[in-house]
Z-matrix of the N, CA and C atoms (Angstrom, degrees):
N
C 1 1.451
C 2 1.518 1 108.91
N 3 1.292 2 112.42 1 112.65
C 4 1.675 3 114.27 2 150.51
C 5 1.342 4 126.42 3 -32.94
N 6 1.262 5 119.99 4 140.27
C 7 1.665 6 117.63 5 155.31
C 8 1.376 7 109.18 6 -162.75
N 9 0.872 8 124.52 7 -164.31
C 10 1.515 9 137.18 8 178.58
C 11 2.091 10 115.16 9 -167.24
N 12 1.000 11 93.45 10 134.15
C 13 1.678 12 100.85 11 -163.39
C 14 1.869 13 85.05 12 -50.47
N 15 0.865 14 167.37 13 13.13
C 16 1.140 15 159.90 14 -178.74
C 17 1.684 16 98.38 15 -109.06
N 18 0.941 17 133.25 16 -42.88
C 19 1.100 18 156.40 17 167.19
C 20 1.906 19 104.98 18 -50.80
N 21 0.934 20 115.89 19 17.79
C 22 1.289 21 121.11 20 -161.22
C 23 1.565 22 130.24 21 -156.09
N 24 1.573 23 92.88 22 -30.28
C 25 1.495 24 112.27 23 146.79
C 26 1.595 25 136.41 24 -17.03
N 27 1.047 26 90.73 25 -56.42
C 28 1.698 27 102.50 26 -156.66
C 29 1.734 28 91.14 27 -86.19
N 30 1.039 29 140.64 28 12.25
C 31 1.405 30 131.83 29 -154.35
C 32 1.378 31 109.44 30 -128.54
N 33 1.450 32 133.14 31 90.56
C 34 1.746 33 113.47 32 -156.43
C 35 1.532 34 87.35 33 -106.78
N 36 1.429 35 123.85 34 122.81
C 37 1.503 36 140.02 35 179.79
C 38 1.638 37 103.31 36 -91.46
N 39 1.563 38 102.31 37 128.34
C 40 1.553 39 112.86 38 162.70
C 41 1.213 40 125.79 39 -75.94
N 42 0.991 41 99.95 40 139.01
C 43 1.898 42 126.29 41 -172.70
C 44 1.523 43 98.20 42 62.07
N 45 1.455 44 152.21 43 67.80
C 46 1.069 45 163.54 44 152.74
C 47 1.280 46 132.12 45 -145.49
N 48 1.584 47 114.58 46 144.82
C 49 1.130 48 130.57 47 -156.81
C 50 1.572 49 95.34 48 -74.89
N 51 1.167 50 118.29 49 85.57
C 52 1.146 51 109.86 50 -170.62
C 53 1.997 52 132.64 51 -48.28
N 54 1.449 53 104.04 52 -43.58
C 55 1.065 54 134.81 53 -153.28
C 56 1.657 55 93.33 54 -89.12
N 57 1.448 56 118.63 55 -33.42
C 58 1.946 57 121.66 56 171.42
C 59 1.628 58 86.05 57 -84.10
N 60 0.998 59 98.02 58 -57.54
C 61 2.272 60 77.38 59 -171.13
C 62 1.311 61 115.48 60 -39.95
N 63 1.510 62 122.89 61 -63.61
C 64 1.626 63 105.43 62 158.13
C 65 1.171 64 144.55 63 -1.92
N 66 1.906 65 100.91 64 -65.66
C 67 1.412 66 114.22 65 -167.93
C 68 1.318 67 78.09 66 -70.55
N 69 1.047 68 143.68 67 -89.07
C 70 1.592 69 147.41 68 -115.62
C 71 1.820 70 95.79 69 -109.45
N 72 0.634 71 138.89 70 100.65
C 73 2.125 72 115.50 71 -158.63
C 74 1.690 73 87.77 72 -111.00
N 75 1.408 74 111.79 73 153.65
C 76 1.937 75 106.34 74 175.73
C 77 1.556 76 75.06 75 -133.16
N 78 1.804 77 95.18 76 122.77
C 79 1.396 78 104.98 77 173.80
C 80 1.392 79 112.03 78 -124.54
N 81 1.285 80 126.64 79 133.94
C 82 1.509 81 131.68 80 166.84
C 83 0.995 82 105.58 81 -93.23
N 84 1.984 83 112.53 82 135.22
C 85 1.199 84 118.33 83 172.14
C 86 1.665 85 119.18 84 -121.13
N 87 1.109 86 105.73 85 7.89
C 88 1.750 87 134.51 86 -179.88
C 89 1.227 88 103.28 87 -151.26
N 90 1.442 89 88.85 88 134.01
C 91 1.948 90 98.81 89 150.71
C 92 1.577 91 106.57 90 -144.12
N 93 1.207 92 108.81 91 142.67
C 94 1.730 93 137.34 92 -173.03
C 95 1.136 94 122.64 93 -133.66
N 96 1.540 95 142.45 94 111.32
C 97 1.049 96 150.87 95 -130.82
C 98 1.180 97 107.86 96 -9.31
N 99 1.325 98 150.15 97 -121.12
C 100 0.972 99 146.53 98 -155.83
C 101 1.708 100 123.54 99 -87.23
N 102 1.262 101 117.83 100 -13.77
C 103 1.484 102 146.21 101 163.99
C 104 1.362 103 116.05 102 -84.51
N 105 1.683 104 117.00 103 137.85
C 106 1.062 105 141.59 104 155.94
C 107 1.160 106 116.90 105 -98.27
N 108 1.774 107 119.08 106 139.36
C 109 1.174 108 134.27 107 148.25
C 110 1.243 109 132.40 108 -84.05
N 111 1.330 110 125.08 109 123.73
C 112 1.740 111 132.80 110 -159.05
C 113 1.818 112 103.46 111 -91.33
N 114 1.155 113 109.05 112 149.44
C 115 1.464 114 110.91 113 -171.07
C 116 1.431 115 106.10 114 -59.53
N 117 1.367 116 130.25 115 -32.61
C 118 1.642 117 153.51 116 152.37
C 119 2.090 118 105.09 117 -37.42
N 120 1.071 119 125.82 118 -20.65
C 121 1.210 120 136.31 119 -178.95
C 122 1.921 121 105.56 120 106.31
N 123 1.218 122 106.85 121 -52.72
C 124 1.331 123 120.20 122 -178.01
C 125 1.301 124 112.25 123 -21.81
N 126 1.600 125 109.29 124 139.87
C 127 1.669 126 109.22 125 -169.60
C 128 1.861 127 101.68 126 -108.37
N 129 1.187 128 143.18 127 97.42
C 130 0.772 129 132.21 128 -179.88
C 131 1.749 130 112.37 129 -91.87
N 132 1.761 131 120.92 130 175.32
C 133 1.302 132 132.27 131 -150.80
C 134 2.059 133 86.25 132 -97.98
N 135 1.331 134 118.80 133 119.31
C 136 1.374 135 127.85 134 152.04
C 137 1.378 136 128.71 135 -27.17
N 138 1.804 137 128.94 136 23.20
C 139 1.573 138 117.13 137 -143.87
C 140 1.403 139 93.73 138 -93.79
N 141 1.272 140 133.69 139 48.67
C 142 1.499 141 117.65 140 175.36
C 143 1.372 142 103.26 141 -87.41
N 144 1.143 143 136.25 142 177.13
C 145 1.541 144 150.72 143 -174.24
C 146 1.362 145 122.59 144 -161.70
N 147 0.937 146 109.02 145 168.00
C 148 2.028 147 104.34 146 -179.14
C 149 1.570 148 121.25 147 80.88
N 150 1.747 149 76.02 148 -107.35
C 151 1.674 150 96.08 149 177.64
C 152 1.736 151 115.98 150 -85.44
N 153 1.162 152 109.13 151 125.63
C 154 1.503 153 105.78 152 -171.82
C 155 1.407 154 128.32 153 72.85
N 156 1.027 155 112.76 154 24.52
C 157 1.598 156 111.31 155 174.80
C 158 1.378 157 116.16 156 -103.65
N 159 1.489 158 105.55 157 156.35
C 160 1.413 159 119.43 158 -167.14
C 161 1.780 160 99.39 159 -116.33
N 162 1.228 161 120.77 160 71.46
C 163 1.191 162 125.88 161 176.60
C 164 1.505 163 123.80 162 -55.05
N 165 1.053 164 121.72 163 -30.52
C 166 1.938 165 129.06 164 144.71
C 167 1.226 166 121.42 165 -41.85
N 168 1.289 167 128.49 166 -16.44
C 169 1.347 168 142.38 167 -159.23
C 170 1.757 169 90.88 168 55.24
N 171 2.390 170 86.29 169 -166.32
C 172 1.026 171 103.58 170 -152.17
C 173 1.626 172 115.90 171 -103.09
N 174 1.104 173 130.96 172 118.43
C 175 1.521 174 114.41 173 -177.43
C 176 1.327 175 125.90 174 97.89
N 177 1.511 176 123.55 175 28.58
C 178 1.387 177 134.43 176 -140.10
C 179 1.461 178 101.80 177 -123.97
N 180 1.869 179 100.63 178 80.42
C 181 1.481 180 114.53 179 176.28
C 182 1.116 181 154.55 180 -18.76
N 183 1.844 182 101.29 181 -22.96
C 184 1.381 183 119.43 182 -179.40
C 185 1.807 184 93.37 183 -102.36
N 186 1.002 185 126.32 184 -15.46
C 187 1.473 186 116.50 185 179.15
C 188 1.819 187 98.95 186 -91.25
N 189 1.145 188 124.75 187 -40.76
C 190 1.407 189 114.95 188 175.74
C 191 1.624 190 103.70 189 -70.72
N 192 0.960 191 147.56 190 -32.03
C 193 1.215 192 160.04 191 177.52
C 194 1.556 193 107.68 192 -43.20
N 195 1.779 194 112.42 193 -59.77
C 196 0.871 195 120.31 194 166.78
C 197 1.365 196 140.10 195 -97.01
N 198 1.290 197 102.19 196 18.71
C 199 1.612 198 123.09 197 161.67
C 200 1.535 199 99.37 198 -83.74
N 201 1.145 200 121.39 199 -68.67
C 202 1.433 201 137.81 200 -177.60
C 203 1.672 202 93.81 201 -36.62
N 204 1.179 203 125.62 202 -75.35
C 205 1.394 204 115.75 203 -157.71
C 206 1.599 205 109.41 204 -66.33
N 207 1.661 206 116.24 205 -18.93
C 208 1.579 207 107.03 206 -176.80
C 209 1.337 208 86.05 207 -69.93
N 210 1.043 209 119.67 208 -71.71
C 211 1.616 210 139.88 209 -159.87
C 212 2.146 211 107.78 210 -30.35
N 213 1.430 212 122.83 211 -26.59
C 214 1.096 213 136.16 212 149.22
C 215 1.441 214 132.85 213 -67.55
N 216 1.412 215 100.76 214 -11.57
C 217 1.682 216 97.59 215 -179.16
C 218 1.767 217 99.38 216 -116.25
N 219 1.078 218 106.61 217 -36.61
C 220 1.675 219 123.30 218 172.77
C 221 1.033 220 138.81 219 -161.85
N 222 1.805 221 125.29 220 84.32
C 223 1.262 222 131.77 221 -177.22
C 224 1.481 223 134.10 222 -34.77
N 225 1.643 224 115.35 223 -29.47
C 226 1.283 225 126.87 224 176.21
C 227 1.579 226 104.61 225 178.41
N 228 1.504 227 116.77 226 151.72
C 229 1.473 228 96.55 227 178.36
C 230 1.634 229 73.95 228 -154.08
N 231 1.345 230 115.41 229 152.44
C 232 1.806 231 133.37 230 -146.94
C 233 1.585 232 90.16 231 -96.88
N 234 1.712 233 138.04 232 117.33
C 235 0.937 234 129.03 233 166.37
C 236 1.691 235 120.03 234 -60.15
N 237 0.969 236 131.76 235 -9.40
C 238 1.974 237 128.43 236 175.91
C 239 1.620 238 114.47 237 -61.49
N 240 1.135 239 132.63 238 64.48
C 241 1.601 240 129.36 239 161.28
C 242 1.355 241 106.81 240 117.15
N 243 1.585 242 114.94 241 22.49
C 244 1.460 243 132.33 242 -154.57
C 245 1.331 244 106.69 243 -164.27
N 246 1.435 245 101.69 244 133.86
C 247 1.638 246 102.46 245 167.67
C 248 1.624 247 125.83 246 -137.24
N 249 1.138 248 118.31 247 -173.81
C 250 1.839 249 125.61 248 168.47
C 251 1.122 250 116.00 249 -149.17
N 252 1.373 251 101.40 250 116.41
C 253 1.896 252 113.69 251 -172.37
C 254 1.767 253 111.51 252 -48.95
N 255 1.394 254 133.15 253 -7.91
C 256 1.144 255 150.22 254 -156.19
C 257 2.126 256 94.84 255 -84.34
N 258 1.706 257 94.03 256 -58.34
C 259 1.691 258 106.62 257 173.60
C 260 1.388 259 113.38 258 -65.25
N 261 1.966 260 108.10 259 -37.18
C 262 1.816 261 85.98 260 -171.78
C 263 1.434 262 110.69 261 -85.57
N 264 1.773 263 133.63 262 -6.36
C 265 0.981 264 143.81 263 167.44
C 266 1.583 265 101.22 264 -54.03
N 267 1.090 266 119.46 265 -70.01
C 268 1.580 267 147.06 266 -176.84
C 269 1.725 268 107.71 267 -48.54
N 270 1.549 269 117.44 268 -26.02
C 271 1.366 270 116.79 269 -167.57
C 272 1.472 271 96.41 270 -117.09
N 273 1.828 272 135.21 271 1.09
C 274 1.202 273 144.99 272 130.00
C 275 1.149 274 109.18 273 -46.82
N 276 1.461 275 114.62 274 -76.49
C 277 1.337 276 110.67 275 -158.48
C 278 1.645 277 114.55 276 -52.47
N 279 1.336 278 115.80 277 -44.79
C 280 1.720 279 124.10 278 -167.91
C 281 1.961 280 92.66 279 -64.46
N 282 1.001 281 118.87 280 -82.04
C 283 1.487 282 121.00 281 143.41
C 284 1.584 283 117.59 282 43.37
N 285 1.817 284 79.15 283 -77.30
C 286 1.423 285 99.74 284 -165.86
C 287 1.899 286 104.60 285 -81.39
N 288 1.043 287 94.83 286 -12.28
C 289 1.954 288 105.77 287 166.63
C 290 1.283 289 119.60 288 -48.15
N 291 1.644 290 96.71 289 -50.33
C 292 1.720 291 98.63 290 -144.95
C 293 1.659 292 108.05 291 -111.81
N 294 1.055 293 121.42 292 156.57
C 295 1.818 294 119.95 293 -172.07
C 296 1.547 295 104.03 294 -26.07
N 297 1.149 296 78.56 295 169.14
C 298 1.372 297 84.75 296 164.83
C 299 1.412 298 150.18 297 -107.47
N 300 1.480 299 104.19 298 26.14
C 301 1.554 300 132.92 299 157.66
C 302 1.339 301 129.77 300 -80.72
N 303 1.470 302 97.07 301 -17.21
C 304 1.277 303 117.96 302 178.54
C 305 1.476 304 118.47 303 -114.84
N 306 0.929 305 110.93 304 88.48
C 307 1.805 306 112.86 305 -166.51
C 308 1.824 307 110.29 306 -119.69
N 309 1.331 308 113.20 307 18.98
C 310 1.548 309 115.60 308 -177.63
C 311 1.314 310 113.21 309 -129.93
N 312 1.221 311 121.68 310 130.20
C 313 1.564 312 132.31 311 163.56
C 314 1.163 313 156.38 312 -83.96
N 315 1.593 314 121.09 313 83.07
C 316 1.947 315 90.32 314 -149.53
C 317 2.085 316 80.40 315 -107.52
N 318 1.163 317 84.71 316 143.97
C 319 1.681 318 113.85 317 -174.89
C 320 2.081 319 103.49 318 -68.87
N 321 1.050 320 129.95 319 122.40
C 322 1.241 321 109.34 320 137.91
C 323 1.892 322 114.94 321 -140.74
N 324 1.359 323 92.47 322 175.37
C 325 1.516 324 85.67 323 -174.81
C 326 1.462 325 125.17 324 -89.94
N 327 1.344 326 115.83 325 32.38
C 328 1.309 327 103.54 326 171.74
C 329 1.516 328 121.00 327 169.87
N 330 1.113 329 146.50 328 119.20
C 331 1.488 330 145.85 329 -158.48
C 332 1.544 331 116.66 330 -7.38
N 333 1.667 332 101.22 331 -63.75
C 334 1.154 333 115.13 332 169.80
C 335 1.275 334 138.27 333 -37.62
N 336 1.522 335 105.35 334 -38.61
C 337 1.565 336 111.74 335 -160.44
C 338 1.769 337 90.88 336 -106.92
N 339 1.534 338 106.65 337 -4.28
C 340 1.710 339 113.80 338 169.81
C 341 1.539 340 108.12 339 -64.83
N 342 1.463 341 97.69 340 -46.84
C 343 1.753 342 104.89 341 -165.41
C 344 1.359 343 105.30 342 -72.46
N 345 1.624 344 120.36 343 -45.78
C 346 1.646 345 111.04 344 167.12
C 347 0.881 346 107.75 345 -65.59
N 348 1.222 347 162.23 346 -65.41
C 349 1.722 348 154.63 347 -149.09
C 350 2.042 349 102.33 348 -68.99
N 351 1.260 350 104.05 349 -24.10
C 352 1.931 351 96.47 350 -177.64
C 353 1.909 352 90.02 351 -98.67
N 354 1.531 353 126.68 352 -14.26
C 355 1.529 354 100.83 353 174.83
C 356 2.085 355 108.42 354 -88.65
N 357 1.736 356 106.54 355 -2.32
C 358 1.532 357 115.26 356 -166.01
C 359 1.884 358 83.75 357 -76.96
N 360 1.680 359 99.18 358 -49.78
C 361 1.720 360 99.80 359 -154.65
C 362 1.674 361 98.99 360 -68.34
N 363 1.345 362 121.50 361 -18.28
C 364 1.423 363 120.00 362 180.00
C 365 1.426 364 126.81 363 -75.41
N 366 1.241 365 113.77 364 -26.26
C 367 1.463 366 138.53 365 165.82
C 368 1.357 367 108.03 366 -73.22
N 369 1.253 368 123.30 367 -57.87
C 370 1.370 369 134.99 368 176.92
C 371 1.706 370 103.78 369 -33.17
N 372 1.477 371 101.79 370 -83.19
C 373 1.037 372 123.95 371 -166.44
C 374 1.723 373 110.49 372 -28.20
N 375 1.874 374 86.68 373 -55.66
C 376 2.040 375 101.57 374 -172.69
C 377 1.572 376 101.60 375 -55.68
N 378 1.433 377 120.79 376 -27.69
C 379 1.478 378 113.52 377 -164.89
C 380 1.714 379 99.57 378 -84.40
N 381 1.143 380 127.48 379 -23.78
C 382 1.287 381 113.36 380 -169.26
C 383 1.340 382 111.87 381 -96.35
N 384 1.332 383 110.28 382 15.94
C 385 1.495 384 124.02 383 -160.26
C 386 1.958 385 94.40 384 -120.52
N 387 1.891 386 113.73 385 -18.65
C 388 1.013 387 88.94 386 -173.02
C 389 1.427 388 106.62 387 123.05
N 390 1.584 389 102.41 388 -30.89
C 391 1.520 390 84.94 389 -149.45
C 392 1.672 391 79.75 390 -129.80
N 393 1.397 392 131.65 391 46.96
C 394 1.772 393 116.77 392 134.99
C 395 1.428 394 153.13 393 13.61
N 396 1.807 395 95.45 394 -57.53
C 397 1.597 396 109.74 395 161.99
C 398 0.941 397 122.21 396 -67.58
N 399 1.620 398 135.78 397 -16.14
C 400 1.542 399 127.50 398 174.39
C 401 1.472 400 105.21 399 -85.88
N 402 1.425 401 113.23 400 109.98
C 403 1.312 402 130.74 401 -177.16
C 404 1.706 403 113.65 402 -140.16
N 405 1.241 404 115.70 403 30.29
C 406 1.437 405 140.80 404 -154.58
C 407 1.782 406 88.44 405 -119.21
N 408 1.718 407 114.81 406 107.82
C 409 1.633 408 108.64 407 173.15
C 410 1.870 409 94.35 408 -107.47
N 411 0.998 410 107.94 409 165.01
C 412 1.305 411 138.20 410 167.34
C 413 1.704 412 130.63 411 -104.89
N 414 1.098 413 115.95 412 77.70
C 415 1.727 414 116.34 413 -172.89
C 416 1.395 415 122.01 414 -95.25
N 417 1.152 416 136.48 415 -154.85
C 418 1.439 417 163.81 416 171.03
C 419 1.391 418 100.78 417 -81.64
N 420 1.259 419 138.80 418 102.29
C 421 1.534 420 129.06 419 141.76
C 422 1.485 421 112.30 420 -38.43
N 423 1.434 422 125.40 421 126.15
C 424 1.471 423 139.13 422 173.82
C 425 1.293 424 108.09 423 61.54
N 426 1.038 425 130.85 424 25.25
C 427 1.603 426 130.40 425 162.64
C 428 1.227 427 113.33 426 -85.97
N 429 1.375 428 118.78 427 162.34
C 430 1.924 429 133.29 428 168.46
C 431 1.554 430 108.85 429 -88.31
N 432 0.945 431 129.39 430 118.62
C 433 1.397 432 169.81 431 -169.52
C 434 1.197 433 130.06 432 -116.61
N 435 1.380 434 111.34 433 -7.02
C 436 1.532 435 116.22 434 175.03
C 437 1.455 436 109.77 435 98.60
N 438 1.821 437 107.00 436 167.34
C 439 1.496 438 91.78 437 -152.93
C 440 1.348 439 79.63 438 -108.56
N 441 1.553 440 152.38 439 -1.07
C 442 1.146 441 143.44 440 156.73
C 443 1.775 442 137.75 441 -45.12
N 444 1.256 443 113.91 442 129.91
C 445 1.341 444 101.14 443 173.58
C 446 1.493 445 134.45 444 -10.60
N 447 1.528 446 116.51 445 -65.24
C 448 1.578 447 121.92 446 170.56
C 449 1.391 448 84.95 447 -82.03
N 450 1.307 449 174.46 448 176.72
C 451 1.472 450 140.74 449 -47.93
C 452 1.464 451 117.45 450 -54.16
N 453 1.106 452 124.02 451 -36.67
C 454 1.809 453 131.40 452 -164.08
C 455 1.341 454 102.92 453 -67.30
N 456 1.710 455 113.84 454 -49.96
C 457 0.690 456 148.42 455 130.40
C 458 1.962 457 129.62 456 13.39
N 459 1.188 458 98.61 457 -55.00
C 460 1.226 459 117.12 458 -167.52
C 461 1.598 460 104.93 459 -110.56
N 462 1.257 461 134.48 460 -40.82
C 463 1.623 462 162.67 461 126.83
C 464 1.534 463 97.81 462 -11.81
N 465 1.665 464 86.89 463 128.94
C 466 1.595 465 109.14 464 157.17
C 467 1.326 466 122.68 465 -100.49
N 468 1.721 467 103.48 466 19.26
C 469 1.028 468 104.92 467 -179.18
C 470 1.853 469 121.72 468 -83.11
N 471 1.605 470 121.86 469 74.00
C 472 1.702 471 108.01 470 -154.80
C 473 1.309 472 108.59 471 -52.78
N 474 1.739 473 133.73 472 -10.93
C 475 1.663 474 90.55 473 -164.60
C 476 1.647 475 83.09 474 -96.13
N 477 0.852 476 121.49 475 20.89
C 478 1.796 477 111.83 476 166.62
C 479 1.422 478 113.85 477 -76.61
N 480 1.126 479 117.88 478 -11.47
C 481 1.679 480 125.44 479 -157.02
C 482 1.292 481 82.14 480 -116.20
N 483 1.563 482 144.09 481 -60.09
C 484 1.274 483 116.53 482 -150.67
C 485 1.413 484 118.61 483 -75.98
């Protein structure tokens, strides 16, 4: 793959040195099950974790397969006063995973917006119970928490906050 450090500009990457990635940039332009291909050809090993990982691996026909065919019957449809039998199928099945105290699903897209949406339902809960003033969470010293207000928030991580 071509590029040119100008070509690179417009793109501000989290948690990275932005300004050495430039000079030196490590770009993937393939990924295949568990391997990446480097814009250099080089196939390097998939070991990221956490944040941004594709734990399915990369390129996995029966998952594009069936992206492709939802994606033909219904690209997205807005959960607020509206639904798609595709999520409540999908929020059965996970559902049917977990104890059985826990039998409800609310969907979001991404760690972050997990950790605000479980400190919204925790507040919620105390207020309808009466009890409002408990607004006091309990986390992980130096853990990632998300890059949102209530995750950063919750994180001992300081340069996440500043």
């Amino acid at each position: 793959m071509q590029y040119t450090t100008n070509s690179l500009e417009s793109h501000w990457m989290p948690f990275t040195a932005n300004r050495d990635f430039k000079a030196d940039p490590r770009l993937v332009v393939k990924g295949e099950g568990m391997h990446y291909t480097n814009h250099n050809g080089g196939r390097v090993i998939d070991g990221s974790s956490g944040l941004f990982c594709c734990a399915a691996g990369h390129g996995r026909r029966e998952i594009a397969d069936a992206v492709a065919r939802q994606l033909m019957e219904i690209d997205y449809s807005p959960h607020f006063q509206i639904g798609s039998p595709p999520s409540f199928e999908l929020a059965s099945r996970v559902a049917a995973l977990t104890p059985d105290e826990i039998n409800q699903v609310f969907f979001t897209n991404s760690g972050s917006e997990s950790i605000d949406t479980a400190l919204k339902i925790a507040m919620s809960y105390h207020s309808a119970r009466g009890e409002g003033h408990r607004s006091k969470f309990v986390s992980r010293e130096r853990a990632y928490h998300g890059v949102t207000i209530g995750g950063t928030s919750l994180s001992g991580l300081m340069k996440n906050r500043e």
